[in-house]
C-alpha positions as CSV (number, residue, x, y, z in Angstrom):
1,X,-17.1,97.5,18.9
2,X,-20.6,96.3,20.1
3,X,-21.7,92.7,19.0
4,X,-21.5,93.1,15.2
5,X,-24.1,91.2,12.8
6,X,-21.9,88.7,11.2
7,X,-22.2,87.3,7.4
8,X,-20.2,84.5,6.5
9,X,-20.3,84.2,2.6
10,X,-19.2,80.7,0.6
11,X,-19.0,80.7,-3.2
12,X,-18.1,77.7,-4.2
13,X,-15.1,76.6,-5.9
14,X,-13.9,80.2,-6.7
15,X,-9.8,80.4,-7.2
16,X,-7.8,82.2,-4.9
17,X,-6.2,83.6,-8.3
18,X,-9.4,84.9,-9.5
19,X,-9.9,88.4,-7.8
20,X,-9.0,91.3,-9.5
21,X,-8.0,92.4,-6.2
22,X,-5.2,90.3,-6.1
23,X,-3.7,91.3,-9.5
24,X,-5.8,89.4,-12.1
25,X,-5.1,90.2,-15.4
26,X,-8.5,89.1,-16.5
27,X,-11.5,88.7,-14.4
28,X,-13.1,91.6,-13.2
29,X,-14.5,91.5,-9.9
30,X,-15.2,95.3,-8.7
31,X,-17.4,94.2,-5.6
32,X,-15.3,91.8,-4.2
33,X,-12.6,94.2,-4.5
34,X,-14.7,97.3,-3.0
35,X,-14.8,94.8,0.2
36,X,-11.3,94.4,0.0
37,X,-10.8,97.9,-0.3
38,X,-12.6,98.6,3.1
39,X,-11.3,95.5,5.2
40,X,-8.3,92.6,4.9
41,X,-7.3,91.4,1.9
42,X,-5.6,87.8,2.6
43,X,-3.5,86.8,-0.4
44,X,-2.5,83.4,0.5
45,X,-5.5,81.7,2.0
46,X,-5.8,78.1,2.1
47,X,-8.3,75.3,2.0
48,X,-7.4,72.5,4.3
49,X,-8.8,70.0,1.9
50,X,-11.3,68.8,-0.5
51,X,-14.0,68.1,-1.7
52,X,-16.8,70.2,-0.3
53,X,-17.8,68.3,2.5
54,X,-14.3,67.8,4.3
55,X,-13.5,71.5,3.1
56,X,-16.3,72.9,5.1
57,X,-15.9,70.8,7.8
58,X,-12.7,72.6,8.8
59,X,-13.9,75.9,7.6
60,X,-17.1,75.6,10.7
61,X,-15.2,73.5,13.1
62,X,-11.7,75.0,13.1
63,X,-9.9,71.8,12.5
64,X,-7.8,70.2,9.8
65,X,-9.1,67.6,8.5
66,X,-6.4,64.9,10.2
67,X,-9.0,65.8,13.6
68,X,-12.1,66.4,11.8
69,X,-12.2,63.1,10.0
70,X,-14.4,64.0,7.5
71,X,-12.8,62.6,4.5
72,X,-15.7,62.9,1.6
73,X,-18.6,64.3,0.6
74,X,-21.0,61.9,3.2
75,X,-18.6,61.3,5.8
76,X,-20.0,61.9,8.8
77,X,-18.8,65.1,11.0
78,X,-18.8,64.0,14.5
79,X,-21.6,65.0,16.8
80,X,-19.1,66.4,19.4
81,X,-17.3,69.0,17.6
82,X,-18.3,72.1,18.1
83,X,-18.9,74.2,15.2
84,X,-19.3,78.7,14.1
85,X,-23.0,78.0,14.4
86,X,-23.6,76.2,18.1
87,X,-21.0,79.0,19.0
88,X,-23.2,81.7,17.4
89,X,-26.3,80.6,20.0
90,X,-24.2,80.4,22.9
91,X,-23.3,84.2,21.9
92,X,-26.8,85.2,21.7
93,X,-27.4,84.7,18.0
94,X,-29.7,83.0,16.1
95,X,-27.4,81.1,13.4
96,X,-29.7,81.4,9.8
97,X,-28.6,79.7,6.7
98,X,-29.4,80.2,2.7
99,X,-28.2,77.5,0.6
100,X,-26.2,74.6,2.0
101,X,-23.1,73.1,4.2
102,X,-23.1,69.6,2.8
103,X,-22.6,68.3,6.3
104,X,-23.4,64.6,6.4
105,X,-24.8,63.9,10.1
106,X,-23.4,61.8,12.7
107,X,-25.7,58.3,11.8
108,X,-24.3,58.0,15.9
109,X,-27.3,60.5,17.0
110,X,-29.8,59.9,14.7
111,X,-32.5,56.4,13.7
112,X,-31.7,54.2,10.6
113,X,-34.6,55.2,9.4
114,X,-33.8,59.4,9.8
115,X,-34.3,60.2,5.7
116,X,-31.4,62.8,6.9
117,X,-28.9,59.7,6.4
118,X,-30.0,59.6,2.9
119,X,-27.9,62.2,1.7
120,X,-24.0,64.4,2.3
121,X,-26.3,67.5,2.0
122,X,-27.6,67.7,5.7
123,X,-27.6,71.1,7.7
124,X,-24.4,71.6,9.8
125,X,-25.8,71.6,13.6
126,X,-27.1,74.8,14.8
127,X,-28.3,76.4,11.7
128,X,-31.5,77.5,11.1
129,X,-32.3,76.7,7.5
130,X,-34.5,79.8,6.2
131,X,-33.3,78.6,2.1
132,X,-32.2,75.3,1.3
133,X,-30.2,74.8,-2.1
134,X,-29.9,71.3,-2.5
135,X,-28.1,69.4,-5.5
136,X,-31.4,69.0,-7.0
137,X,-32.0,72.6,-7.2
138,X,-35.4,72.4,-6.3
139,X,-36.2,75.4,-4.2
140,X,-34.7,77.8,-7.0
141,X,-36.4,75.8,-9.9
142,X,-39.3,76.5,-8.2
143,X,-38.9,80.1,-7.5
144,X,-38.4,79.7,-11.7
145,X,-41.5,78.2,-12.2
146,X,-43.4,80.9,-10.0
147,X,-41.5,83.6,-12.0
148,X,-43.1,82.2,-15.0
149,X,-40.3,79.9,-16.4
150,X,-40.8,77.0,-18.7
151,X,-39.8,74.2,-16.8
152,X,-40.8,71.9,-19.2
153,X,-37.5,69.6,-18.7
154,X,-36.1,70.8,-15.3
155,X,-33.4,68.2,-15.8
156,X,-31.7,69.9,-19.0
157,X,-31.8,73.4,-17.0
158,X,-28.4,74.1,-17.5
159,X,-28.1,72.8,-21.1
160,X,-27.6,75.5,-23.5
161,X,-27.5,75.3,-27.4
162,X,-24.6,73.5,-29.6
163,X,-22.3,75.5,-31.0
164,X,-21.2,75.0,-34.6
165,X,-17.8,73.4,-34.8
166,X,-17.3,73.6,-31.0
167,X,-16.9,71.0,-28.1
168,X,-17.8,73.2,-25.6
169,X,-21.1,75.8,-26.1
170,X,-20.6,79.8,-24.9
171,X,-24.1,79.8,-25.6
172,X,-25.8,81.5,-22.9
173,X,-28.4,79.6,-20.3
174,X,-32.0,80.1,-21.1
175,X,-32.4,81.6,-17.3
176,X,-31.1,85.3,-17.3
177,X,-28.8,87.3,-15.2
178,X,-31.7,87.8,-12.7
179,X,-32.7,84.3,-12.6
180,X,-29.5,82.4,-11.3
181,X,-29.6,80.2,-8.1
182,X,-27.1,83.6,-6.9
183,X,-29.8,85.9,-7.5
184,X,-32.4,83.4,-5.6
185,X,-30.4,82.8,-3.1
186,X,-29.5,87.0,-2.5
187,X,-33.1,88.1,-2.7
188,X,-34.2,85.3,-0.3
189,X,-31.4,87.1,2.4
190,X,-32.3,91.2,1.6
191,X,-35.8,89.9,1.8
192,X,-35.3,87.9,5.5
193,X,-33.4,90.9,6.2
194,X,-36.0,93.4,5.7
195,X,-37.9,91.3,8.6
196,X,-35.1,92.0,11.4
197,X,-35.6,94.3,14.4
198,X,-33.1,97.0,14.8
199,X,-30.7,96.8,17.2
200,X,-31.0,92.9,17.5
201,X,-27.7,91.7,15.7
202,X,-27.7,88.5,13.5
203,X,-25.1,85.9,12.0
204,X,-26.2,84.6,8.8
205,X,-24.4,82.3,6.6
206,X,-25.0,82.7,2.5
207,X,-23.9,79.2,0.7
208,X,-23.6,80.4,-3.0
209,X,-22.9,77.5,-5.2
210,X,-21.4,79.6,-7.7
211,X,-18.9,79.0,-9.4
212,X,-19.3,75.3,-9.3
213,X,-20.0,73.3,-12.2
214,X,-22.1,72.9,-14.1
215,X,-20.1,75.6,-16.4
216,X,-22.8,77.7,-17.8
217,X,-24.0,81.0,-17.4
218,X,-26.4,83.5,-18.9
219,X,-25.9,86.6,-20.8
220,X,-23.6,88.7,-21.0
221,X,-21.7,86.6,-18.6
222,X,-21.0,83.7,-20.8
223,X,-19.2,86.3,-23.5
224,X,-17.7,88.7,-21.3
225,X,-14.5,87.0,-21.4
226,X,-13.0,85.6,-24.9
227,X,-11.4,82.0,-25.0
228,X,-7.9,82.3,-24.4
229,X,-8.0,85.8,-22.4
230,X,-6.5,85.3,-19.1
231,X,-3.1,84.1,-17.8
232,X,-1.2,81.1,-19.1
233,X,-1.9,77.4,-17.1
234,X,0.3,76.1,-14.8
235,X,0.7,72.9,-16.9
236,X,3.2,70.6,-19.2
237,X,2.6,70.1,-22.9
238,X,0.5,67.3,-22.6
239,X,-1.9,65.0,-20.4
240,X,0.8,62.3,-21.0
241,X,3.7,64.3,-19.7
242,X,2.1,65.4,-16.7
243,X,0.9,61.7,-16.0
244,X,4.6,60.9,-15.3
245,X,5.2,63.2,-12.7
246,X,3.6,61.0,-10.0
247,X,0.8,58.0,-10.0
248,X,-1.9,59.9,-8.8
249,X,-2.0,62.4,-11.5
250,X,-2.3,59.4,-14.0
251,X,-5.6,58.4,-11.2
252,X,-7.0,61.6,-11.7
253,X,-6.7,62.0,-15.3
254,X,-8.4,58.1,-15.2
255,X,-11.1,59.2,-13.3
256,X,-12.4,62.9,-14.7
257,X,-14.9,63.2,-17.1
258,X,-16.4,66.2,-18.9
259,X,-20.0,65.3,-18.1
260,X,-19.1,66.5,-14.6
261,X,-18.7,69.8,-15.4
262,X,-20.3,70.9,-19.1
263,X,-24.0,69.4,-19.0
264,X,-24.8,66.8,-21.6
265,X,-21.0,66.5,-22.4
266,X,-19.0,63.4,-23.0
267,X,-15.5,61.9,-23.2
268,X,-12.6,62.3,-20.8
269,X,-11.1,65.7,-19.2
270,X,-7.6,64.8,-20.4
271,X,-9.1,64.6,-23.9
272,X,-9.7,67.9,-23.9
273,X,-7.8,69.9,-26.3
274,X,-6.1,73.6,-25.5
275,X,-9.1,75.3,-26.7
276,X,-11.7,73.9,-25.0
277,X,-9.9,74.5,-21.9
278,X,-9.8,78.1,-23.1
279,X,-13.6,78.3,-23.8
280,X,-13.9,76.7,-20.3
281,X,-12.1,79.2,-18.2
282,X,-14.2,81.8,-20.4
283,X,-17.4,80.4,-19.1
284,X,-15.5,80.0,-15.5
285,X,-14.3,83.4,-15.4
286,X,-18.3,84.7,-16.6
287,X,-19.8,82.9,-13.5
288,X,-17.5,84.4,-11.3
289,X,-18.4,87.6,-12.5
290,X,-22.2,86.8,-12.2
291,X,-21.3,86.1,-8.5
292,X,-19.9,89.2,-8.2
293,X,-22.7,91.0,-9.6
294,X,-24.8,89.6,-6.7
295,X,-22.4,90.6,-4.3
296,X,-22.3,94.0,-5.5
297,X,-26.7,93.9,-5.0
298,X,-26.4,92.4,-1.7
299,X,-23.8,95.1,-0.3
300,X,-26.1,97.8,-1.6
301,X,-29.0,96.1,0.2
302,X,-27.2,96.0,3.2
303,X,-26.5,100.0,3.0
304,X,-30.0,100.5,2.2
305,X,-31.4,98.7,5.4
306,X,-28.7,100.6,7.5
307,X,-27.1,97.5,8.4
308,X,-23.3,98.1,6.5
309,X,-21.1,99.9,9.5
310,X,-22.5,97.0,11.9
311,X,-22.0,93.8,9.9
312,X,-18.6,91.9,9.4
313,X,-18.1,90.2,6.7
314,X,-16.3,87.2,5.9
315,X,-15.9,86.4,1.5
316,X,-14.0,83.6,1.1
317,X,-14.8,79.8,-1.0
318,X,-14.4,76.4,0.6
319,X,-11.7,74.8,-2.3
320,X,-10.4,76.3,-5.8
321,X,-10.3,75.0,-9.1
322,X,-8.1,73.6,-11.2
323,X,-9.7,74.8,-14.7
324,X,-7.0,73.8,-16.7
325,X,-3.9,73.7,-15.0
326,X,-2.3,70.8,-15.4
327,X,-4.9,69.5,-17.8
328,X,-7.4,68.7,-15.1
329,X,-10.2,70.3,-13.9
330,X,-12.7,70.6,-10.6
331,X,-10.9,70.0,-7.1
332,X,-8.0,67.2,-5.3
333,X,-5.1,66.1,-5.0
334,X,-2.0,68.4,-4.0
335,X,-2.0,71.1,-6.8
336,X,-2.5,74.7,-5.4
337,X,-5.2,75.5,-7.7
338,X,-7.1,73.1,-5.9
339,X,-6.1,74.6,-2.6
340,X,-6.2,78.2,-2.7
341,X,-8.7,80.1,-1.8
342,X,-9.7,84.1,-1.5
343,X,-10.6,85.6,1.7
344,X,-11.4,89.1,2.5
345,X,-12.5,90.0,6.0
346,X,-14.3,93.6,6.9
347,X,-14.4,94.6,10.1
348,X,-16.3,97.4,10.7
349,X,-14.2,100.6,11.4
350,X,-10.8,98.2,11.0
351,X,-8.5,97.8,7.4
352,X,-6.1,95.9,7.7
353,X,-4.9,96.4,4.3
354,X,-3.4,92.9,2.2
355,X,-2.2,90.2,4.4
356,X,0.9,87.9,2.5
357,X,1.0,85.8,5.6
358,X,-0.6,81.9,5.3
359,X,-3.7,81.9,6.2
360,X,-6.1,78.9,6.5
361,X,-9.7,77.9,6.2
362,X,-9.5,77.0,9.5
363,X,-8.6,80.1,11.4
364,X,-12.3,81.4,10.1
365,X,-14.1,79.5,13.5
366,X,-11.7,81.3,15.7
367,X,-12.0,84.3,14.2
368,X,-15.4,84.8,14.2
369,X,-15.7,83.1,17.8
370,X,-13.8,86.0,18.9
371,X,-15.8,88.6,17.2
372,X,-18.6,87.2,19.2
373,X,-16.9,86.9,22.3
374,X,-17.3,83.2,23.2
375,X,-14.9,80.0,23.7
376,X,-14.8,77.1,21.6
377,X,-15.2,73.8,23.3
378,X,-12.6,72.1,21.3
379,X,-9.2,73.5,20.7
380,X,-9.1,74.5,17.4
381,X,-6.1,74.2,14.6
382,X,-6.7,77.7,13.3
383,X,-6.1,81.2,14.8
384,X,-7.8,84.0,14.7
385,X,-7.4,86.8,12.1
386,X,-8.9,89.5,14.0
387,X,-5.1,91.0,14.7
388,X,-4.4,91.2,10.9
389,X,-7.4,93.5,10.9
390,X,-5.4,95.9,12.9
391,X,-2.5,95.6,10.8
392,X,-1.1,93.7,13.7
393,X,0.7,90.7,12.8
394,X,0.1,87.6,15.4
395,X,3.2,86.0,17.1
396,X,4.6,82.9,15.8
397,X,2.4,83.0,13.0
398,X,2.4,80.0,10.5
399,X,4.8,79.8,7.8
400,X,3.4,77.5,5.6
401,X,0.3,76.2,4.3
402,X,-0.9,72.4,4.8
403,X,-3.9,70.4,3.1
404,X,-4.9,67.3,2.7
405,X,-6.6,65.1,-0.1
406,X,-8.1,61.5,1.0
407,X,-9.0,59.7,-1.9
408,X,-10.5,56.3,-0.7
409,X,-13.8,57.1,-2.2
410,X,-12.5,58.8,-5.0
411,X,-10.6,55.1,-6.4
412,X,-13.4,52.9,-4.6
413,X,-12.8,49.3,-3.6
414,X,-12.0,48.2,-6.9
415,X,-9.5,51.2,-7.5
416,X,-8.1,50.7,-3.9
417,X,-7.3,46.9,-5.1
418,X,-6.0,47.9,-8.5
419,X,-3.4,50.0,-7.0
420,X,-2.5,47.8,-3.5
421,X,-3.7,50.5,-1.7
422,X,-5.4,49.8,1.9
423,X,-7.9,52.9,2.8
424,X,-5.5,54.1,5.2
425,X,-2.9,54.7,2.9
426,X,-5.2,56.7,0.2
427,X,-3.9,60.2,1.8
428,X,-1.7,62.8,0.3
429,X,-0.4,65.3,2.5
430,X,1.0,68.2,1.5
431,X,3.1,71.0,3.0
432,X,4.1,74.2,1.4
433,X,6.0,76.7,2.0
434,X,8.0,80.4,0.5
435,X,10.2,77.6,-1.2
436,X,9.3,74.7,-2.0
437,X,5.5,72.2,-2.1
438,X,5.9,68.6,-0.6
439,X,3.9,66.1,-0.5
440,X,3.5,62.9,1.6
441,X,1.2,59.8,1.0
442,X,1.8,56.5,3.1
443,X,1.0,54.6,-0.2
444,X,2.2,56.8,-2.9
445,X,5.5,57.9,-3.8
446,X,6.5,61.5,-2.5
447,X,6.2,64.4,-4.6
448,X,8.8,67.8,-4.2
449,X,8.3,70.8,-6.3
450,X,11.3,73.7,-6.1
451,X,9.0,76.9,-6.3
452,X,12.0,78.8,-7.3
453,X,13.1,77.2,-10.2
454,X,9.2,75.7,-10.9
455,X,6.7,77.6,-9.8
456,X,4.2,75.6,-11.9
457,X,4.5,72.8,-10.0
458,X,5.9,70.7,-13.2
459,X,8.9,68.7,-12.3
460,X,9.1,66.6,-9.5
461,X,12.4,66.7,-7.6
462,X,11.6,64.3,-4.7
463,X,14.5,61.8,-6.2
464,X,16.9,64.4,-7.2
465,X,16.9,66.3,-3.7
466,X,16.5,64.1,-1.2
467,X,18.1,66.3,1.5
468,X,14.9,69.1,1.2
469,X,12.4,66.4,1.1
470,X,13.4,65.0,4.7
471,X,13.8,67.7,5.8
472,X,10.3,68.9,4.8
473,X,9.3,65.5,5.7
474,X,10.7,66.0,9.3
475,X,8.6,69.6,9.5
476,X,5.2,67.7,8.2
477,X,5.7,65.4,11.0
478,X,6.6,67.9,13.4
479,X,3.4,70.4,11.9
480,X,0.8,67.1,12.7
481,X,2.6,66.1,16.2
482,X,1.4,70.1,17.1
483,X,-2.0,69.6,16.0
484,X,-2.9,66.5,17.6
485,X,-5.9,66.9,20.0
486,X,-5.4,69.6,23.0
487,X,-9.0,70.0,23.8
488,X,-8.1,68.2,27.5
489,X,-4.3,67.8,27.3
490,X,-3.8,71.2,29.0
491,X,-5.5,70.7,31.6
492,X,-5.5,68.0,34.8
493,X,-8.7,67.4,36.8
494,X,-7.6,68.4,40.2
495,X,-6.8,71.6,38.5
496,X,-10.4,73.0,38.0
C-alpha cells in the first residue's frame, strides 16, 4: 500500500459497550458499525487511564501512564516524548487538528509569562490547529451566532427546559441536529478537505467532544431512546452498599455531583434515584447516536472527494463512562466502564474481522507509526495492530489489560490529609484479565473481583482469596518491571 492519508478520530467518553457492533441491545450506531464492517473490529480495547488529559497522553505517545507521567488534566506531558504527530512530519505529513488534545505543555520549554500555561487545553506538539474546540466553546458558539443563533446567554447553551415532575429534562437543546459542536467540527474537516491536492496524502486528527457531558442533545436524539431501554447496570442495590466494597468508592461517591454532567443541576450523583439514571443513559445513548450521524456525513464526504480507498481510519474514544454502573457516573477509578473503550481500525484493502485479544490505547502510536513507515524515538508500551488487520495474530501478544487512576488532584491537599494519604500513594493500579480484575494502590486497601462468579464487579474477594491476589500481585509487578524505560537500555555506545 502507498502512504495512506490517515484520520485519527476521538469522541469522547464513548463506552466500549456502546456500539451496536459489538452486540448492543440498545444503541444504534449503523456508521460506526459500516466501518467495522470494512476493517477490525477490536472488542476489548482499553484506556490506560483517566481523565482526558493522561488518557490522551498514552493514546499520542505510546506509553502508559506509569512513563508518561501525566497524571491529570494540566499535568504537564514532557517535552521529550515523542508523540503520532512529530512522527507524522518526520513521515512527510503535515499533522492538522479539529477540536482539541488537552495537552498541558511542558512549563520546562516555555516563559512564565506564555498565556499557554494558563490552561490543560494546549495543542499536543506537532499539530497544526486548523479548528480549536476549547471548553469554552467559543469557536462553535460563534459559527452559531453567524448561522443566525440567539446567543443571547451563551452560558446557558446547553440548558434545556424543566420537565414536569422530573429531575432530569429529555427536553431537547435549543441548537438542532445540524448545529452541534459534532456537526461544526465535521463541516470544518470536509470543508479543509475540499482544499487538498490530489495525490498529496494527509494525517488529520478529528477531536469530537461528544459524548461528554454536558448530557443534552437536540431533537430527535434526546427521545430516540426511552428511560430504562438498554441493558441492566453493573451495580449493587444501593450507593451505600457499594460504598463498602472499598474506600475509594465511598471518595468517589463524596466527590460527584450532578452539576458536572446535567447543566444547571444540583445535589449529589449518589442521590440520584434509579430513574434518573435511566433518563440519563437515554440522553447518553441519543448523543452517541448524534455522533454517529456525523460520522455517517463525514464517510460520505470522504467517498465524494475520492479520498475513501486511500485513507485509514482509526475510531476509537480516549476513556468510557460509567453512566450508572455502580451508581456513579463520568470517568476513574478501577471500574471497566471507566476503562473500556471501542476501536475499529480500516485499512484500506485489509479486514481483519473482530479482534477478542487486549488491546490498548497505547498500541494506537505504533500502529499508526508503522503505517507511515517511521521509528519512534522512545520505545513505546504499545504494539502495533497492523497484523490484526491481516487476521494475523502478533506473537506473545498481551493477555490482560492494565490502567491506571491517580487521584491526587482528584482529593486535593485537604482530601490527601483527611485520608493520610501522601501524593505518592494516591494510585490505583489495576490489572485484569479472562478471570479475574485486581487492583493495587500503595495507600489503599486492594481490591479483587472473581469475573466468573461476579462479572459486575460487586464483591470484593481480596480477603477471602488471598492466594489469586498475590499472585496477580506478583504479575502486576512483573507487567510494570517490563515496561520500565527501554528507550537506551538496549543499546551500549560503542555499539553504534
Amino acid at each position: 500500500m502507498t502512504r495512506p492519508n490517515i484520520l485519527l478520530i476521538t469522541a469522547d467518553q464513548w463506552r466500549g459497550d456502546c456500539l451496536g457492533a459489538v452486540g448492543h441491545p440498545t444503541v444504534r450506531t449503523p456508521h460506526v458499525d459500516a466501518l467495522a464492517a470494512e476493517g477490525t473490529l477490536f472488542t476489548r480495547h482499553y484506556a490506560t487511564c483517566a481523565p482526558c488529559s493522561p488518557a490522551r497522553a498514552s493514546l499520542y505517545t505510546g506509553l502508559y501512564q506509569m512513563n508518561h507521567r501525566v497524571v491529570w488534566n494540566g499535568t504537564p506531558l514532557d517535552h521529550r516524548f515523542d508523540n503520532v504527530a512529530r512522527a507524522a512530519r518526520r513521515a512527510g505529513y503535515r499533522p492538522t487538528l479539529f477540536g482539541y488534545t488537552d495537552t498541558a505543555p511542558d512549563p520546562r520549554v516555555h516563559h512564565p509569562n506564555d498565556p499557554d500555561l494558563a490552561s490543560f487545553e494546549g495543542v499536543l506538539p506537532g499539530f497544526a490547529q486548523r479548528q480549536a474546540l476549547a471548553e469554552d466553546d467559543k469557536p462553535w458558539l460563534s459559527w452559531l451566532a453567524e448561522r443566525g443563533f440567539d446567543l443571547c446567554d451563551p452560558a446557558r447553551i446547553h440548558h434545556v427546559a424543566p420537565e414536569e415532575g422530573q429531575a432530569i429534562s429529555l427536553n431537547p437543546t435549543r441548537y438542532g441536529p445540524d448545529e452541534t459542536q459534532t456537526a461544526f467540527l465535521t463541516g470544518e474537516f470536509l470543508r479543509w478537505l475540499g482544499e487538498q491536492e490530489a495525490g498529496q496524502p494527509w494525517f488529520t486528527h478529528i477531536s469530537y467532544l461528544r459524548p461528554h457531558p454536558p448530557f443534552a442533545v437536540p431533537e430527535p436524539y434526546n427521545r430516540m431512546y426511552a428511560p430504562g431501554e438498554g441493558p441492566g447496570y453493573a451495580r449493587g442495590q444501593s450507593p451505600a452498599a457499594e460504598a463498602g466494597m472499598h474506600p475509594f468508592v465511598a471518595a468517589m461517591q463524596a466527590f460527584q455531583t450532578v452539576d458536572s454532567f446535567i447543566p444547571g443541576a444540583t445535589g449529589r450523583v449518589m442521590d440520584l434515584s434509579a430513574e434518573d439514571f435511566d433518563r440519563i443513559r437515554a440522553l447518553y445513548f441519543g448523543m452517541i447516536s448524534e455522533v454517529d450521524a456525523q460520522l455517517g456525513r463525514l464517510w460520505a464526504g470522504l467517498r465524494d472527494q475520492g479520498q475513501w480507498e486511500e485513507t485509514l481510519i482509526v475510531f476509537t474514544s480516549d476513556h468510557g463512562e460509567m453512566m450508572g454502573d455502580h451508581w456513579m457516573l463520568g470517568k476513574g477509578g478501577f471500574f471497566e466502564a471507566s476503562y473500556h473503550i471501542p476501536l475499529v481500525l480500516r485499512v484500506p484493502g485489509k479486514g481483519g474481522g473482530r479482534v477478542e485479544a487486549f488491546t490498548s490505547a497505547a498500541d494506537i502510536m505504533p500502529t499508526l507509526l508503522e503505517a507511515m513507515g517511521v521509528d519512534p524515538l522512545h520505545h513505546p508500551d504499545g504494539r502495533s495492530l497492523m497484523p490484526f488487520t491481516a487476521g494475523e495474530a502478533p506473537a506473545d501478544w498481551r493477555d490482560a489489560a492494565l490502567w491506571e487512576f491517580d487521584f491526587r488532584s482528584l482529593l486535593g491537599a485537604a482530601g490527601r490529609a483527611a485520608y493520610g494519604l501522601g501524593s505518592e500513594q494516591c494510585v490505583l493500579v489495576t490489572l485484569r484479565d479472562d478471570t479475574h480484575a485486581y487492583t493495587h494502590s500503595p495507600g489503599l486497601p486492594p481490591a479483587l473481583f472473581d469475573l466468573a462468579d461476579d462479572p459486575k464487579t460487586l464483591i470484593n474477594v481480596a480477603g477471602e482469596k488471598p492466594e489469586t491476589r498475590l499472585a496477580m500481585a506478583e504479575r502486576l509487578l512483573s507487567l510494570r518491571a517490563r515496561h520500565s524505560d527501554n528507550t537506551l537500555a538496549n543499546r551500549l555506545v560503542w555499539e553504534g
